[in-house]
N, C-alpha and C positions, 0 to 999 in steps of 0.2 A: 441511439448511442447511449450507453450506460458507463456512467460513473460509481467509479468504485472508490472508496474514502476509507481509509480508516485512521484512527487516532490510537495512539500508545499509552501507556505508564513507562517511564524506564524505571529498572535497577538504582538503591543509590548506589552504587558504584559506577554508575558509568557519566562517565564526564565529557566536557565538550570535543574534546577530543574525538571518545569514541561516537559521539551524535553523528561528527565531518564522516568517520569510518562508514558509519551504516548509510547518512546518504549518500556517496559515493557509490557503495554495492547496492543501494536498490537501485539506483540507474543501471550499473552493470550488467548483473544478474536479471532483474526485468522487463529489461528491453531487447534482451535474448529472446523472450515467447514471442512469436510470431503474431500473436491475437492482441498484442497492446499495443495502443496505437501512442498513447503517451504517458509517460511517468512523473510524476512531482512528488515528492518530500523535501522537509522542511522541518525547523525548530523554532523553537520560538522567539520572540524579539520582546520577551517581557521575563523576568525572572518567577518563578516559581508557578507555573503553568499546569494544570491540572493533567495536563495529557500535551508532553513535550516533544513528541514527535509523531510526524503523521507520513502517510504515504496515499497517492491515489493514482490509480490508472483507467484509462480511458479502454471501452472496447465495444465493439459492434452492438451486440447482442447478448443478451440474456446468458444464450449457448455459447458465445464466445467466452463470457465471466466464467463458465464452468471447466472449460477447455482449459482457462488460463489456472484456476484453483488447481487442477490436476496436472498440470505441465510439472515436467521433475525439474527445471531450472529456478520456477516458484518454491514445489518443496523444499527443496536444499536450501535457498534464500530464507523459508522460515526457520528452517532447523538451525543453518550457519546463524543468522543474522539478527533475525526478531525472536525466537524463544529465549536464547543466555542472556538475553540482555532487557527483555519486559515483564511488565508483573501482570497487567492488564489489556484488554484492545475494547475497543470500539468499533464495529465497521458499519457501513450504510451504504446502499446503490440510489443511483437517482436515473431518471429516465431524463434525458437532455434534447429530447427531440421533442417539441409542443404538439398534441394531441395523438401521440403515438401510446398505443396498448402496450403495455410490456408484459404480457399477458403471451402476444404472439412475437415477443421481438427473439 
């Protein structure tokens, strides 16, 4: 099982408001691909946060994270949702299954 993580910069122009916006459509929009098994994002519960929104989805395999990168419900979600509105990302996979190769997952 590979997780997927990533963390944001927003915009200053975007306000809490629009934070509510964007987690709402990343549950919408990426829980449309077929290959996530679960979605989270979130903001944060501290003021002035280095990287104030994050998103992560869970998925099988390796080849599933690529399947999902390429899905057109993903693109649009970047174009709509996370390009106007970030300056930066951060992202990282982790391998969530103990002594599994992610080599062949």
């Amino acid at each position: 099982m590979i997780h997927h993580l990533v963390l944001f910069k927003l915009k200053p122009e975007v306000d809490g408001e629009k934070i509510e916006w964007m987690m709402r459509q990343t549950r919408i929009q990426l829980l449309k691909i077929p290959e996530v098994l679960n979605v989270k994002c979130g903001k944060p519960v501290t003021a002035h946060a280095e990287w104030p929104f994050f998103l992560s989805v869970d998925v099988e395999s390796m080849e599933k994270l690529a399947i999902y990168r390429d899905d057109p419900n993903h693109v649009k979600f970047v174009e709509e949702v996370i390009r106007p509105h970030t300056t930066a990302r951060m992202g990282i996979d982790y391998e969530m299954d103990p002594a599994r190769d992610v080599t062949y997952s």
